[in-house]
N, C-alpha and C positions, 0 to 999 in steps of 0.2 A: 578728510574727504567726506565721512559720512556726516559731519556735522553744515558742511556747504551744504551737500544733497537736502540736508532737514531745512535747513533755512528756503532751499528754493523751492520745498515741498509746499513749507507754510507759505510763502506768497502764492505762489499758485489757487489753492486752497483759500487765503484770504482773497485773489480775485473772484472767487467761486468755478474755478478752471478745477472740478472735483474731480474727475476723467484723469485728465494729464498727474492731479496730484496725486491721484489713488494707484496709477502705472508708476508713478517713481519710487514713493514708499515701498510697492510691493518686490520693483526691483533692487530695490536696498535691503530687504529683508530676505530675499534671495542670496545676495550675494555674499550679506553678514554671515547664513546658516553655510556657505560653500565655503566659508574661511574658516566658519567656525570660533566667531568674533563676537563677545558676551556684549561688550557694549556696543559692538555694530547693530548688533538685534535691539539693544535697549533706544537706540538714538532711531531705531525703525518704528519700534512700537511708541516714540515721542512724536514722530512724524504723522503716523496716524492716527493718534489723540488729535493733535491740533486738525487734521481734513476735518474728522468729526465734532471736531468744538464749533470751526466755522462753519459747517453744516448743521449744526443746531443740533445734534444728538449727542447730548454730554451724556449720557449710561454710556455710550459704546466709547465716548472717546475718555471718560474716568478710566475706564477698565484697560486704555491703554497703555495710561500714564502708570497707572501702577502695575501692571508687569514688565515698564518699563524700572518702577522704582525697585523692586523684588530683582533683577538682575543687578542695578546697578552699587545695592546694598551689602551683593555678594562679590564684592571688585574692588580695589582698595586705591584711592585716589582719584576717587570720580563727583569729589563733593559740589563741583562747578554743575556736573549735570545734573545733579539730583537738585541743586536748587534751580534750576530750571524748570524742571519737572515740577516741583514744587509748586511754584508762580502757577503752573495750569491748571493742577489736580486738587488742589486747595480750594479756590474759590468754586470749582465744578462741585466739590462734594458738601460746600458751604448752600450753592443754589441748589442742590439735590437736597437738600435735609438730613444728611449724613453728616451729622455732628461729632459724633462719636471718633466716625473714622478723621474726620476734618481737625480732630484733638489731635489724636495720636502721628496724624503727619505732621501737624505742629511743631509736636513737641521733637519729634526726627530733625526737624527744619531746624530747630532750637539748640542742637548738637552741632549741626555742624556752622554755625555763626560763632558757637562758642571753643571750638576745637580751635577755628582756621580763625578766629581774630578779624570777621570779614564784618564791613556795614551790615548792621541789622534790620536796615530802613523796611524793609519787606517784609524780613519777620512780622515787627510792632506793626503795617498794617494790616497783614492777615489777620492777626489776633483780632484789633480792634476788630473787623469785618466779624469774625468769630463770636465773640463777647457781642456785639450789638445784632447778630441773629439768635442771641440766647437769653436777647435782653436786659443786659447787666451793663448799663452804660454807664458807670463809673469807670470798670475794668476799661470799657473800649475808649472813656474820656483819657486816662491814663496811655495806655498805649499809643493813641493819638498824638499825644505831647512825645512820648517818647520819639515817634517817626518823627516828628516835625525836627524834634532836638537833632538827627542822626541825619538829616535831609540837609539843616543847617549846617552843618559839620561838613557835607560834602554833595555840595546839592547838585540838581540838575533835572533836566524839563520832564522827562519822567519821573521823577521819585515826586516834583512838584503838580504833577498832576492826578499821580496816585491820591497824594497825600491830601489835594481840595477835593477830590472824590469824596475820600471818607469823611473830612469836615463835614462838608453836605450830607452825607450820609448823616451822620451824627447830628447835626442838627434840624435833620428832619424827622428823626427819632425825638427827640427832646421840644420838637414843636417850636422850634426857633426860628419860624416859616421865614421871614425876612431873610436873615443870613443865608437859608439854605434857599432860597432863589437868588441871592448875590452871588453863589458860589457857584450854581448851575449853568448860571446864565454867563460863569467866565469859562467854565468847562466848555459849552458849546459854540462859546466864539472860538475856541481851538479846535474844534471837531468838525464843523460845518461844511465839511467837503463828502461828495457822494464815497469814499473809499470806506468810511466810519459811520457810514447813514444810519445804524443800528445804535449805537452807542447816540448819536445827532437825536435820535425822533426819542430813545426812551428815558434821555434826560427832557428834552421836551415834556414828554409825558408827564416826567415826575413834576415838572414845573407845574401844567395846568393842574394838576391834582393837588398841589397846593395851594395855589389860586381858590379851587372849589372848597377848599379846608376854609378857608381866609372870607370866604363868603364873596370875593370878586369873579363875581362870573363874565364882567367884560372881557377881563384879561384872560381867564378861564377858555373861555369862545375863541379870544383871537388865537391864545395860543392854539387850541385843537383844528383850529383853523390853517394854519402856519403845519401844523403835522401834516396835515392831509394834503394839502398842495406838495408838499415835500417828497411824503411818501408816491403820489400820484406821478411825479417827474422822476423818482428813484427807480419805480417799477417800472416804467414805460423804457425807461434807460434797459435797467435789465431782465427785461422778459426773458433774454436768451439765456439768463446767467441762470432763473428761477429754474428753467426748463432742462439746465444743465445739472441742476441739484437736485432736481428729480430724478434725471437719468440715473446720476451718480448713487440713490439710495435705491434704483430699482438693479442697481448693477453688484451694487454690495450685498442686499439682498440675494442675488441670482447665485455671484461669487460665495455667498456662505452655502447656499443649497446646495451650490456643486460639490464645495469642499467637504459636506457633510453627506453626500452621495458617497464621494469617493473614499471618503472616512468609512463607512460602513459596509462598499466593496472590500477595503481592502483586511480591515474585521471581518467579512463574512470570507474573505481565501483564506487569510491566516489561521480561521477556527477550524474551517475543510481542510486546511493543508494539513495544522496541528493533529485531528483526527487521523488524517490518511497518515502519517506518520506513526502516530500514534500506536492504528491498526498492524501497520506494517510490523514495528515493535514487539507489538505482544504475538504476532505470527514469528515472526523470526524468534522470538524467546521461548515461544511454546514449541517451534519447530526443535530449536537447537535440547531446550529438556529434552523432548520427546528423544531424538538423536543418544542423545547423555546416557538415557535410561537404556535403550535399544543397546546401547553399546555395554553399557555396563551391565544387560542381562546376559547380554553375547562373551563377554568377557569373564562373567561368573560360569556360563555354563562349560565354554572351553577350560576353565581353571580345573571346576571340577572332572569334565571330561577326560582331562591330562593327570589327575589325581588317579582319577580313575583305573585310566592306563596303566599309570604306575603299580597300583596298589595291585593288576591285575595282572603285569609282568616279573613283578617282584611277590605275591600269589603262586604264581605257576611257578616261577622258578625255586621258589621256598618249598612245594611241593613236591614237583619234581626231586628237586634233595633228599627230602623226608623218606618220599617212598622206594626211593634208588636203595635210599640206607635200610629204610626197612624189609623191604622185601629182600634184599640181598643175607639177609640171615637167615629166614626160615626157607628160604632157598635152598643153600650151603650148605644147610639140615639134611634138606629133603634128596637132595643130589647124591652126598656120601653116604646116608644110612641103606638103602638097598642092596651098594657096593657090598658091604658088611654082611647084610640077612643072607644073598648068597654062595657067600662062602659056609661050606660045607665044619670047617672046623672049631667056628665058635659055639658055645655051650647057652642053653636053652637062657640065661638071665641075661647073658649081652644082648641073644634075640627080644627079650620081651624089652631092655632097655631102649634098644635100636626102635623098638614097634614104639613106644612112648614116646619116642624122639617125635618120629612121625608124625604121630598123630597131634602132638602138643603144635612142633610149627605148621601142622594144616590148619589146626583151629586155629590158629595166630595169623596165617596166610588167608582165610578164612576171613577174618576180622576186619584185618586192614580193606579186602574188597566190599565186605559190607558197608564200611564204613565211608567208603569211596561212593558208593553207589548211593546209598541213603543222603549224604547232604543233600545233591543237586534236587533228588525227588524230592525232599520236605521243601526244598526253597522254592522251587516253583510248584508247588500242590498240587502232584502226582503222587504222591506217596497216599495208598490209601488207606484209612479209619474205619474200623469197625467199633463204632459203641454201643456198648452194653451195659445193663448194671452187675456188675461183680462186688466182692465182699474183698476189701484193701487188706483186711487183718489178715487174712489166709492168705492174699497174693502176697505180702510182704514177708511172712512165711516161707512160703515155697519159695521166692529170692532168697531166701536165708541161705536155705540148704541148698540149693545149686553154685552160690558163691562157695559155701563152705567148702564142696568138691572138686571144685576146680581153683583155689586160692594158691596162691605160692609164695606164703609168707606163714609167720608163726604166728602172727595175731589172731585172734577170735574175732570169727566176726559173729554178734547177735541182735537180737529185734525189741524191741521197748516199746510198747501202747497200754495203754492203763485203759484200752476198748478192747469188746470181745470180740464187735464185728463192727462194720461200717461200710453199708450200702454206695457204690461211687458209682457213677456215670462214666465208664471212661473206655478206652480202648487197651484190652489185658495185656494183647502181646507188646505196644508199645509201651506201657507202662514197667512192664517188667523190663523190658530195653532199659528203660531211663534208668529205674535202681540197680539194675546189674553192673552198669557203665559207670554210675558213682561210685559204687563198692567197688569194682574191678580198680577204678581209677587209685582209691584208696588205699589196695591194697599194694600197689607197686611203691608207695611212701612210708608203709609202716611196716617194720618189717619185727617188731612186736608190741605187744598190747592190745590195743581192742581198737574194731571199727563196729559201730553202732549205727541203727539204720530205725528212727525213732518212727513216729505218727499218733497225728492226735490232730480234733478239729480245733479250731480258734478261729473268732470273727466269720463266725460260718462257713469256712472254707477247711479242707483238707490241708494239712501242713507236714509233710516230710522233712527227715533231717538225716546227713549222713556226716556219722560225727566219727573222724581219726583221733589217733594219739602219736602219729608221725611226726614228719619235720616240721610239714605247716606250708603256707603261702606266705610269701615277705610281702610287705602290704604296697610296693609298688606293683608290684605285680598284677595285685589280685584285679585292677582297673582294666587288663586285656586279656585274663584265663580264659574268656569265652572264646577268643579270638581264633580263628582257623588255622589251623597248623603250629598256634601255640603249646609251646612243650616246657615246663619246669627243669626239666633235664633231660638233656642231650642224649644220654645214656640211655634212659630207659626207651621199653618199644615201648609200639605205639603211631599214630600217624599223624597228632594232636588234634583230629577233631572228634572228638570223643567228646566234649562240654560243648562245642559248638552244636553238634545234634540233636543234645541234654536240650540245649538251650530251646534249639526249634521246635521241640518236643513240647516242651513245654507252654512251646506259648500258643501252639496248635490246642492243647486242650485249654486254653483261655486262662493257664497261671503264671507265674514270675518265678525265676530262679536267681537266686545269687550265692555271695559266699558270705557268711558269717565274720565282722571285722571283729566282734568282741571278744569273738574265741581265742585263746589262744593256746593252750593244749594241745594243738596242733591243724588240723582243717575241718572246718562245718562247711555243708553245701546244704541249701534250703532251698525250697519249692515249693507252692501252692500248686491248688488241683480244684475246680469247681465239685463241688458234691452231688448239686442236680443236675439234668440235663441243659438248663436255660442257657448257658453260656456254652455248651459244645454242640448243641443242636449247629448253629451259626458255622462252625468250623464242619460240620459232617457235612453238612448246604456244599461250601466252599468245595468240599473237597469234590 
């Protein structure tokens, strides 16, 4: 089907009816691209090679042959049309001066003659045509014989008119002026009808110009003579067809503008659209991060918040225990022993036991509310600071002896500084709070040997140490003693935040507190303490 359409294309076209030819190619090349048919498009873009050959624009109609040949090379059984193609594209890129390319479709041409076992007659005369535009008329004499020998073999009125072409040809290269006006002059008694006027006048041509080689300018004259009437009756014939082939290149022209208009609307929505896309994209990706993060800060803060909870009800409720248990003894104390004091018949040493009693679970009863009361003030800084400068060796002293009288153990407790004095910045009563609360703590773990409660400066700071010969800290442990309501045993009193307060204490006067892992002899607790004012100034501000 598509190969009738190319045939009626080209007659059209060879009448110069460019219009009607150039509306059927393009409707062929339509309907190829709707089927989706590689050699329907290839035998579209053949059809419109030849509009443009017989239109006189061989650039636009080379260029259709060969994306006709580039399809057809990519399709397996199509070597009938590719030597078709051949036949057009050949001799156009031979009259363009494109040699180069005019080789190498050659030698393409030269495959498939040798594949398919077909007459060569065409090949041998493109060559010659080839070879005698590159001036090597041996090679073209040679190929010559070859078509003639391959025409004999299987002749017929074309391959015998090709073939007196190139003769002529050849021997008007070679200056063999005679023959090549014999062989002109039989080519144009077969031509001589207005359908081939073209091919009629520029053999004419070549005649008189060899006339004028020959120095016979009679014949020279009449021939140019004989053109001019010819061409004169040819044109007058087709003015309309001329006027029709202008139309035709003002149309293809027009048809390229348009196509390249619309080529480069449809470039300029696709790069907008691509953009707007694009935009849309990077909002939507930065939308949905943004979301991501929003939820995963919402989602961290609720984790912790529920941490929190937790840590804050399982706090209360750990507390609540401790002090149910603790207070419930020095209570129980304080309940029975006045029962005792009056009865009239106990003897004066049960009384002063009974008054001991008393007065040990107040201080104890005592202790635990202090102790209650002081966390919440230090953590939010209420709790107020008086600093002063005092003399640590004598404070750490008079801790000595107040431990000493109120201890309930058999260990010793005493003091070690190898200073007589040392001027500190600090706050006395709380200071003395801190070492009392180490030693006190110390002494419910050792229940003999010595607790030691050392001092000395290093790296410019004040360094305390409160050194046992107790049980010790087990070294999982040691990572949560600070912890609130942490207790090493269950047994002893106490309400466990007795380190936690150490702690706040400490870091209210701008030092660090930990536990000693090296030791093992039993428990070190160590602290720093600034010596001048410059780092507690900031904390008395605060407070």
């Amino acid at each position: 089907m598509f190969l009738m359409k190319q045939m009626a294309v080209y007659a059209y076209s060879f009448q110069t009816r460019i219009t009607e030819a150039l509306s059927k190619a393009n409707a062929m090349m339509a309907e190829a691209r709707l089927m989706n048919y590689d050699i329907g498009m290839a035998i579209s873009h053949f059809a419109l090679g030849d509009i443009y050959t017989n239109a006189g624009m061989l650039s636009e109609s080379t260029e259709e042959y060969e994306k006709a040949i580039d399809i057809l090379s990519e399709n397996p059984d199509t070597e009938k049309l590719q030597e078709r193609v051949f036949i057009q594209l050949i001799p156009n890129l031979i009259k363009l001066k494109q040699l180069d390319s005019a080789e190498t479709y050659l030698e393409d041409m030269e495959k498939i003659y040798k594949d398919k076992h077909e007459n060569p007659f065409l090949l041998y005369i493109y060559q010659a045509y080839y070879y005698l535009n590159i001036e090597d008329v041996d090679q073209a004499r040679k190929y010559i014989d070859d078509a003639e020998q391959a025409n004999n073999a299987a002749p017929s009125h074309f391959y015998t008119t090709k073939l007196k072409h190139m003769q002529a040809e050849y021997a008007r290269e070679t200056e063999n002026y005679e023959e090549a006006i014999q062989l002109y002059t039989e080519l144009i008694q077969n031509n001589n009808n207005i359908n081939v006027y073209n091919n009629y006048l520029q053999l004419k041509k070549t005649i008189a110009n060899i006339y004028k080689k020959l120095g016979q300018n009679k014949e020279a004259c009449e021939t140019y003579h004989t053109i001019k009437v010819t061409r004169d009756s040819i044109n007058a014939h087709n003015y309309s067809s001329q006027i029709n082939l202008l139309r035709t290149i003002y149309q293809v022209d027009r048809l390229e503008v348009g196509n390249q208009e619309q080529r480069n609307r449809i470039l300029f929505y696709s790069i907008v659209g691509g953009i707007l896309i694009l935009a849309v994209f990077v909002i939507f990706v930065i939308r949905i991060k943004h979301e991501n993060n929003r939820l995963a800060a919402s989602k961290q803060k609720l984790d912790k918040a529920q941490k929190n909870a937790e840590n804050s009800i399982r706090t209360k409720s750990l507390f609540l225990s401790n002090m149910s248990h603790e207070i419930r003894t020095p209570l129980n104390a304080l309940s029975g022993s006045p029962a005792i004091l009056i009865n009239g018949n106990i003897d004066a040493d049960i009384r002063k036991q009974c008054n001991d009693i008393i007065q040990q679970n107040s201080d104890l009863l005592l202790k635990l509310i202090d102790d209650v009361v002081d966390l919440p003030s230090l953590e939010r800084g209420k709790m107020q600071f008086h600093f002063s400068t005092y003399d640590a060796v004598a404070l750490g002293r008079n801790v000595i002896d107040t431990v000493e009288k109120i201890k309930q153990t058999a260990a010793s407790v005493v003091f070690q500084t190898s200073l007589e004095s040392l001027e500190l910045y600090t706050d006395e009563a709380r200071l003395q709070q801190l070492l009392i609360n180490l030693l006190i703590n110390a002494t419910k773990f050792t229940s003999e040997g010595s607790i030691t409660l050392s001092f000395e400066v290093k790296d410019g700071v004040a360094r305390f140490a409160v050194t046992d010969t107790g049980c010790g800290i087990a070294p999982e442990k040691q990572g949560r003693i600070f912890n609130r309501f942490e207790k090493l045993d269950e047994n002893t009193q106490g309400s466990g935040l007795g380190l936690s307060i150490c702690q706040l204490i400490v870091e209210r006067f701008g030092g660090k507190i930990w536990i000693d892992s090296e030791y093992t002899g039993g428990s070190r607790f160590v602290f720093t303490h600034p010596i001048t004012h410059t780092d507690t100034k900031k904390e008395e501000a605060a407070v």
